[in-house]
PDB file as gemmi writes it, atoms N, CA and C in Angstrom:
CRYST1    1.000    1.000    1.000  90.00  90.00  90.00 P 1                      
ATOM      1  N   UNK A   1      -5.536  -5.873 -16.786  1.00  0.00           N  
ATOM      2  CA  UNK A   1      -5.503  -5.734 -15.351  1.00  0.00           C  
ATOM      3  C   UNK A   1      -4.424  -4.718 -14.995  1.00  0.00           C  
ATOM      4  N   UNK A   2      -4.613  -3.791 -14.220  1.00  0.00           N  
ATOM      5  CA  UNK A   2      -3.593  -2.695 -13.796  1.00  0.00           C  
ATOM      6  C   UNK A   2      -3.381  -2.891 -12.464  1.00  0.00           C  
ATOM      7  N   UNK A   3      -2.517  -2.620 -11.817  1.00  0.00           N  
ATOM      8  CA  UNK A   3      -2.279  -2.461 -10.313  1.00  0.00           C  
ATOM      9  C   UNK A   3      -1.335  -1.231  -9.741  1.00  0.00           C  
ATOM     10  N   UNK A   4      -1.558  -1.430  -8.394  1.00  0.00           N  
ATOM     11  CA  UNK A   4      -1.176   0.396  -7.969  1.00  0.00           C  
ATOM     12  C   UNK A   4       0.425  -0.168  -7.229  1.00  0.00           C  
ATOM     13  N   UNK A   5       1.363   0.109  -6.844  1.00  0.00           N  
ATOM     14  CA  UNK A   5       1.944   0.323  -5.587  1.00  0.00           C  
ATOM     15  C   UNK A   5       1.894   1.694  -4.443  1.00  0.00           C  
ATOM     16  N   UNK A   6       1.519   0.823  -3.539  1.00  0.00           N  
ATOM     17  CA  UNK A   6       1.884   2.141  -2.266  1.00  0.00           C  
ATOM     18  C   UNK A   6       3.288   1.869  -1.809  1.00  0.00           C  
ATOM     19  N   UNK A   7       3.867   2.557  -1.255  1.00  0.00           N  
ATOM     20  CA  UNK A   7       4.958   3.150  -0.469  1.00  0.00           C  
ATOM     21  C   UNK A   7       4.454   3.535   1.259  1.00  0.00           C  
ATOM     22  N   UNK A   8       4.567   2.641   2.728  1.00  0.00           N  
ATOM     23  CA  UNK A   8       4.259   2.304   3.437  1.00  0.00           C  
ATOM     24  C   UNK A   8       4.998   2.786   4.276  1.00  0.00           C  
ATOM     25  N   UNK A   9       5.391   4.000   4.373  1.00  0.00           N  
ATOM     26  CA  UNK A   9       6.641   3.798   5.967  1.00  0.00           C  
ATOM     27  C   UNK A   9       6.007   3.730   7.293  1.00  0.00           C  
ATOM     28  N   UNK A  10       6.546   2.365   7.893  1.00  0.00           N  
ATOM     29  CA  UNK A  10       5.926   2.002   9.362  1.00  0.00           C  
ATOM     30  C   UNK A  10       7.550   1.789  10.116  1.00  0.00           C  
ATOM     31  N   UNK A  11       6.621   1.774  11.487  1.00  0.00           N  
ATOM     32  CA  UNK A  11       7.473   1.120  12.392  1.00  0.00           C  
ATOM     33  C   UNK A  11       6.791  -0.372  13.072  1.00  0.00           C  
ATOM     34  N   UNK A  12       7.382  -0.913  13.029  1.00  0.00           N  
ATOM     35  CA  UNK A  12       7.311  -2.228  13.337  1.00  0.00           C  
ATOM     36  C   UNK A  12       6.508  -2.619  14.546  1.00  0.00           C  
ATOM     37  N   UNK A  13       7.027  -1.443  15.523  1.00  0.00           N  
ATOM     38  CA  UNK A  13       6.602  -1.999  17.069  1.00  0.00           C  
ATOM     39  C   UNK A  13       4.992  -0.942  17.636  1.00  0.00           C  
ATOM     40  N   UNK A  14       5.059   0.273  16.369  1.00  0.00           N  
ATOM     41  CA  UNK A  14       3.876   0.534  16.777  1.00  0.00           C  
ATOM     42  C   UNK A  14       3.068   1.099  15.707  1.00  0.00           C  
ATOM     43  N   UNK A  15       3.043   0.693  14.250  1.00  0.00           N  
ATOM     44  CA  UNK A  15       1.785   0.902  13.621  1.00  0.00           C  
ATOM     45  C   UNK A  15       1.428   0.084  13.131  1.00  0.00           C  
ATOM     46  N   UNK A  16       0.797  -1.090  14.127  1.00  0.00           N  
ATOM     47  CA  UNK A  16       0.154  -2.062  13.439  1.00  0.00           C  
ATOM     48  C   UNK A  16      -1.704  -1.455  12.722  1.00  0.00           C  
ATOM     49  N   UNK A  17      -1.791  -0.676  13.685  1.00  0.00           N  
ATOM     50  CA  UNK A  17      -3.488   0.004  13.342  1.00  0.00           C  
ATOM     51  C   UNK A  17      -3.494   1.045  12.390  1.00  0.00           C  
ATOM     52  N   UNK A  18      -2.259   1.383  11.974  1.00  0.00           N  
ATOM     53  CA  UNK A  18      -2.262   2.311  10.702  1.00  0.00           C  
ATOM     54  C   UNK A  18      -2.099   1.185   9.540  1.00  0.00           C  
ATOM     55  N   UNK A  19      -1.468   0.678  10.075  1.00  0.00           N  
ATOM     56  CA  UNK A  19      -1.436  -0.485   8.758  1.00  0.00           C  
ATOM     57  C   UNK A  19      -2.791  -1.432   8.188  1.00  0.00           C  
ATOM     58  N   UNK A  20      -2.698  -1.526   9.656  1.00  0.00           N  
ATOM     59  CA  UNK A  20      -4.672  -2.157   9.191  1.00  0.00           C  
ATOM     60  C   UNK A  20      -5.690  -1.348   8.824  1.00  0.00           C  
ATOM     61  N   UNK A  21      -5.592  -0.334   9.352  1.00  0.00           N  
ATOM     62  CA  UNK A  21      -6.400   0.603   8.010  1.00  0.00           C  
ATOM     63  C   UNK A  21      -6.115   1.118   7.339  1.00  0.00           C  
ATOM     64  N   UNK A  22      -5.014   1.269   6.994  1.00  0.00           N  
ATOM     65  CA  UNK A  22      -4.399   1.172   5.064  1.00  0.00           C  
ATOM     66  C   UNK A  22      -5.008   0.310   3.925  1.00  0.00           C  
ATOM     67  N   UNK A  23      -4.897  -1.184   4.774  1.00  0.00           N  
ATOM     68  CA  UNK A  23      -5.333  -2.123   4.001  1.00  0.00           C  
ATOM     69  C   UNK A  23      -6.871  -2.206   3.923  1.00  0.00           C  
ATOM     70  N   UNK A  24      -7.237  -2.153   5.166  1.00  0.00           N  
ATOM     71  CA  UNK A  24      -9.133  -2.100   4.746  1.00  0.00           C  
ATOM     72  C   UNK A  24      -9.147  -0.823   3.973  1.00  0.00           C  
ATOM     73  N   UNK A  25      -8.803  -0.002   4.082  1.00  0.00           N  
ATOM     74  CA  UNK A  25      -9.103   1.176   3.329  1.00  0.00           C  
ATOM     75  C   UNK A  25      -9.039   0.965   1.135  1.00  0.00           C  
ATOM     76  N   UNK A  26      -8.416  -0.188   0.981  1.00  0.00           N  
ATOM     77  CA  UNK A  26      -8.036  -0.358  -0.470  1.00  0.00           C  
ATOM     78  C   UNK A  26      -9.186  -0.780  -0.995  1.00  0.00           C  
ATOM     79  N   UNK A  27      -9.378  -0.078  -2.195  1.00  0.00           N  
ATOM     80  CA  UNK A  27     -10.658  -1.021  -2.881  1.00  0.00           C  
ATOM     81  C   UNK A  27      -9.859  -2.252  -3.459  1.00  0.00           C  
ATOM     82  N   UNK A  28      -8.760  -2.374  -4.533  1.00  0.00           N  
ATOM     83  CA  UNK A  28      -8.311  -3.390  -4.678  1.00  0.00           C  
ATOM     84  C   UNK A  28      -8.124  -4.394  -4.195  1.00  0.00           C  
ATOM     85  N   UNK A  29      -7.753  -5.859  -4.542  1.00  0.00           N  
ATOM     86  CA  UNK A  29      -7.235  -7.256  -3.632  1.00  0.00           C  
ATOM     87  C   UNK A  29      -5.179  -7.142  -3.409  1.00  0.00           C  
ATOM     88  N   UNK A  30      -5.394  -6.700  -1.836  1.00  0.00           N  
ATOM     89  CA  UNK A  30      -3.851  -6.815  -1.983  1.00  0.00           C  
ATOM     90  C   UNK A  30      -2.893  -8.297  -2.607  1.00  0.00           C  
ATOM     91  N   UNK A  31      -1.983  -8.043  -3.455  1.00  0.00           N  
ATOM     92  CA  UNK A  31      -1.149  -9.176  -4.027  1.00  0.00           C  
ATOM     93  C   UNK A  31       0.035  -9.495  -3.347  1.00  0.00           C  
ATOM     94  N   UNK A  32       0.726  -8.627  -2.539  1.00  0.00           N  
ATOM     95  CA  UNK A  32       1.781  -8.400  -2.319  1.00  0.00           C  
ATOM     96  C   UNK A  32       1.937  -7.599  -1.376  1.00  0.00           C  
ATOM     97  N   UNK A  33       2.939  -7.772  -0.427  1.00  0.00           N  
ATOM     98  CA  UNK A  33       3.482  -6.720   0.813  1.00  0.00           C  
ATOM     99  C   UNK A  33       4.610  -7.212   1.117  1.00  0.00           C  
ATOM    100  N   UNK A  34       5.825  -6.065   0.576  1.00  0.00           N  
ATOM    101  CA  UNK A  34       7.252  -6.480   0.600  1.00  0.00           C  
ATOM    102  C   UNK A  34       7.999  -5.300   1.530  1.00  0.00           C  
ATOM    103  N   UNK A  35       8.603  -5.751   2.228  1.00  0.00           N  
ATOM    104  CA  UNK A  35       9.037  -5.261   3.192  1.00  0.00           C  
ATOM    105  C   UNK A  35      10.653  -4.522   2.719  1.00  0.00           C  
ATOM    106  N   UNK A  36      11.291  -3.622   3.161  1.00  0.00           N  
ATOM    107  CA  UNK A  36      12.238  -3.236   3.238  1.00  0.00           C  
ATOM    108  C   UNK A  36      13.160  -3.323   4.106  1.00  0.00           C  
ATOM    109  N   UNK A  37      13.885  -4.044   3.993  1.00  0.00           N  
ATOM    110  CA  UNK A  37      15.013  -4.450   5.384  1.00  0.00           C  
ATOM    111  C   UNK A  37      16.256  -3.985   5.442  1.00  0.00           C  
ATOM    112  N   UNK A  38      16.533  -3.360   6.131  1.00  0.00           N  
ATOM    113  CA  UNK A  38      17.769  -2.103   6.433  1.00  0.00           C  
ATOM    114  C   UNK A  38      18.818  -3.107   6.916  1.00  0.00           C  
ATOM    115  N   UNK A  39      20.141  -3.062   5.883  1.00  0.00           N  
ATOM    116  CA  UNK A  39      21.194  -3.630   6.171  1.00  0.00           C  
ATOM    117  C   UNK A  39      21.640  -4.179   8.464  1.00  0.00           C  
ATOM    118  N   UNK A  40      22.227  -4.790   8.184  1.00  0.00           N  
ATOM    119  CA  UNK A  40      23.112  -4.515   9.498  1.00  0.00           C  
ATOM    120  C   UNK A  40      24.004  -3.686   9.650  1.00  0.00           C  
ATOM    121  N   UNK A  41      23.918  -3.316  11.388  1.00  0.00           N  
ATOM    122  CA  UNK A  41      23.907  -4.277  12.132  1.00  0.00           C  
ATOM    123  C   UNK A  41      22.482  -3.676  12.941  1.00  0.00           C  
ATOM    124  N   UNK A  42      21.900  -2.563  12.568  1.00  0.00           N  
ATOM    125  CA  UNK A  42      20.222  -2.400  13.173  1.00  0.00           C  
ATOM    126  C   UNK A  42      19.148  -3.002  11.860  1.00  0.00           C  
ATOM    127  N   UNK A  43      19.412  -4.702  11.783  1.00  0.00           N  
ATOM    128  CA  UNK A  43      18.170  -5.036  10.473  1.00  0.00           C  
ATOM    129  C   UNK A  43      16.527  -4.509  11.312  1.00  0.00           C  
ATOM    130  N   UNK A  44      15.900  -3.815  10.693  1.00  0.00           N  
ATOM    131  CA  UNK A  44      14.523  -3.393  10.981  1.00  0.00           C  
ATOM    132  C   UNK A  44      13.774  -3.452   9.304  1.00  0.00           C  
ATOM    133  N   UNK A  45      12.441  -3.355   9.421  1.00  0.00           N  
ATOM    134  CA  UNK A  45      11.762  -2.980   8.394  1.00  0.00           C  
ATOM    135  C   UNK A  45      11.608  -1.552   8.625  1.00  0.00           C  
ATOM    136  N   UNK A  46      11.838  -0.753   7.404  1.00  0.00           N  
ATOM    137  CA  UNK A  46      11.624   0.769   7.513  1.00  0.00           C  
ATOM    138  C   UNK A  46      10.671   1.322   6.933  1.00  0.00           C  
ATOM    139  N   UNK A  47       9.773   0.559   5.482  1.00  0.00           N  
ATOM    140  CA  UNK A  47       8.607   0.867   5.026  1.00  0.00           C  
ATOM    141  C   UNK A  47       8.063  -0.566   4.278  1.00  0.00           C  
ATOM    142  N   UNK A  48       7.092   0.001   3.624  1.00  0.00           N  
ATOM    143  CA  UNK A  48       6.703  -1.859   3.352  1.00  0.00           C  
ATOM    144  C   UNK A  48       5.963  -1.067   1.267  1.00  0.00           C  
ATOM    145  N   UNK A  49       6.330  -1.989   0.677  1.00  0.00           N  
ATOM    146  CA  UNK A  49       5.758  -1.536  -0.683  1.00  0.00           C  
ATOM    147  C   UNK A  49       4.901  -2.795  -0.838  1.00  0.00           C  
ATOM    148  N   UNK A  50       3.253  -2.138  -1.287  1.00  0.00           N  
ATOM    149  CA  UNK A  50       2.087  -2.595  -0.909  1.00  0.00           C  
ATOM    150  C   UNK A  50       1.390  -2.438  -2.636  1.00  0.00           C  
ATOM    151  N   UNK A  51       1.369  -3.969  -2.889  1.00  0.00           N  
ATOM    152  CA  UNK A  51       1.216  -4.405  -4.255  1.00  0.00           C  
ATOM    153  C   UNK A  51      -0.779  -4.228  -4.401  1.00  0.00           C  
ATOM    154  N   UNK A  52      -1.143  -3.472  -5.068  1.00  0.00           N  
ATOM    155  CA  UNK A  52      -2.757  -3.380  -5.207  1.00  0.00           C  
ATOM    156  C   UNK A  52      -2.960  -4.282  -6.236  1.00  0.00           C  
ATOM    157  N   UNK A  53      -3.774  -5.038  -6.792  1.00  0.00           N  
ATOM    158  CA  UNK A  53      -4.572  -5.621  -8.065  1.00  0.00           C  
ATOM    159  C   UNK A  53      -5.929  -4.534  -8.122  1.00  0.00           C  
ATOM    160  N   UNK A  54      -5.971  -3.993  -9.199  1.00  0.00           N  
ATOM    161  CA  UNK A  54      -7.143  -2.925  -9.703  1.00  0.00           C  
ATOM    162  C   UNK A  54      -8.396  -4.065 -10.103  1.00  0.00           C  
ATOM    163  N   UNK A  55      -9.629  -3.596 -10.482  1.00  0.00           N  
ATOM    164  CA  UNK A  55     -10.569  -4.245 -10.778  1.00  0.00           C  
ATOM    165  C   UNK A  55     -11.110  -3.376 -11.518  1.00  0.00           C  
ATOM    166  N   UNK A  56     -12.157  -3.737 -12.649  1.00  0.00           N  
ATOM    167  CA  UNK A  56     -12.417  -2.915 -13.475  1.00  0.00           C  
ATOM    168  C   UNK A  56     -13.067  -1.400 -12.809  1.00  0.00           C  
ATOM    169  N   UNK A  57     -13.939  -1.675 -12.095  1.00  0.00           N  
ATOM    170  CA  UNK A  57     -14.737  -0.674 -11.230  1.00  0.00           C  
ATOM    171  C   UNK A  57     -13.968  -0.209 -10.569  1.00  0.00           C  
ATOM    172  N   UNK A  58     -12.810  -0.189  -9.614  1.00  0.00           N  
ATOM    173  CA  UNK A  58     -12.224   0.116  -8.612  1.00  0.00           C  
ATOM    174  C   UNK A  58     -11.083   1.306  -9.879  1.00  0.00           C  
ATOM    175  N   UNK A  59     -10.545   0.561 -10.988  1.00  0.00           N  
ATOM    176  CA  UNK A  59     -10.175   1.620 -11.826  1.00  0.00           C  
ATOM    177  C   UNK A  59     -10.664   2.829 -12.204  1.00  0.00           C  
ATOM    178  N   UNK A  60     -11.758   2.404 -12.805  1.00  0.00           N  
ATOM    179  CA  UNK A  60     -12.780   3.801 -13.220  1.00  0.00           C  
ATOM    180  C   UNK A  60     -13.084   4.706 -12.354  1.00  0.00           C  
ATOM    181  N   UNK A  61     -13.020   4.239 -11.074  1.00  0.00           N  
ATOM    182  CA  UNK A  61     -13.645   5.148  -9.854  1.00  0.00           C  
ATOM    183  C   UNK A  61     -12.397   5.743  -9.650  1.00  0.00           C  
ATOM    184  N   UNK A  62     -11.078   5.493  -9.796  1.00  0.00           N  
ATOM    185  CA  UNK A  62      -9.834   6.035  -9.269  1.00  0.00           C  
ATOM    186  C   UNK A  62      -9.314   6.894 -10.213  1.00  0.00           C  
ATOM    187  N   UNK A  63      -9.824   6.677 -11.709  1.00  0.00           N  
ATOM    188  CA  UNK A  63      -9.829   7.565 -12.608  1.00  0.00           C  
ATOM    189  C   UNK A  63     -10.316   8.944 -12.335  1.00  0.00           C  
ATOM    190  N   UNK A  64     -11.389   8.962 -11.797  1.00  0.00           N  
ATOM    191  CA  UNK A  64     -12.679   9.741 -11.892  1.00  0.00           C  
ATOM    192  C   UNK A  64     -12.521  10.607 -10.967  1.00  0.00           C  
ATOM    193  N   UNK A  65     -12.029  10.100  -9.911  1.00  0.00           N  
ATOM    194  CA  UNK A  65     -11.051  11.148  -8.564  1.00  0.00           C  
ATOM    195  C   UNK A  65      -9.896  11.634  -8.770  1.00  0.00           C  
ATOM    196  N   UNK A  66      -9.534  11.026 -10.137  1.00  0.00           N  
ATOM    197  CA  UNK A  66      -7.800  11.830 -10.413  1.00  0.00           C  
ATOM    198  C   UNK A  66      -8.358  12.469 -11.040  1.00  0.00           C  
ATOM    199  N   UNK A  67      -9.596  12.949 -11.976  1.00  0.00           N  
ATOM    200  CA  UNK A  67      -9.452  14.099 -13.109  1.00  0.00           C  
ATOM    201  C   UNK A  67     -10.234  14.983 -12.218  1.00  0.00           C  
ATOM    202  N   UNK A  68     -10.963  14.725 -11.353  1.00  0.00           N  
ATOM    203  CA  UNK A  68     -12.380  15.526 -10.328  1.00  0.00           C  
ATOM    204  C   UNK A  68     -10.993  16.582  -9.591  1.00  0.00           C  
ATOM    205  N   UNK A  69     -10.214  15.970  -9.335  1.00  0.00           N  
ATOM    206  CA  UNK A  69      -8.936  16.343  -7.931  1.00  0.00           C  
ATOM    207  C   UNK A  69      -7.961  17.654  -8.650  1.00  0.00           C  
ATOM    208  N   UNK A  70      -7.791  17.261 -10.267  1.00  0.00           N  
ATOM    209  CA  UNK A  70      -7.271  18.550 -11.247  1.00  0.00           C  
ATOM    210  C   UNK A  70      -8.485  19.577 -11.430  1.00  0.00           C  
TER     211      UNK A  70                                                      
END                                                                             
């Protein structure tokens, strides 16, 4: 089983609809969505790292667009 991470930078108060189609957009089953929280005294989330689970098919096809893309 392989899995991807994305790297997510949002803002909190207004990309909830980029975020939701980030996620519909994955062929994988998301596992994970870990947030980054910026010390005090402004704690915010500043990006979010977005755990993929691969599937056999969803691999091969992501293969196949990385060598098509060289």
């Amino acid at each position: 089983m392989k899995y991807r991470v994305h790297h997510f930078n949002i803002r909190m108060t207004a990309d909830q609809n980029k975020l939701e189609q980030f996620l519909n957009s994955l062929e994988g089953e998301v596992v994970a969505i870990i947030p980054n929280i910026t010390p005090v005294p402004a704690t915010y989330v500043d990006f979010l790292l977005i755990v993929e689970k691969l599937d056999t098919i969803a691999e091969t096809s992501w293969a196949f667009q990385e060598k098509a893309a060289v």
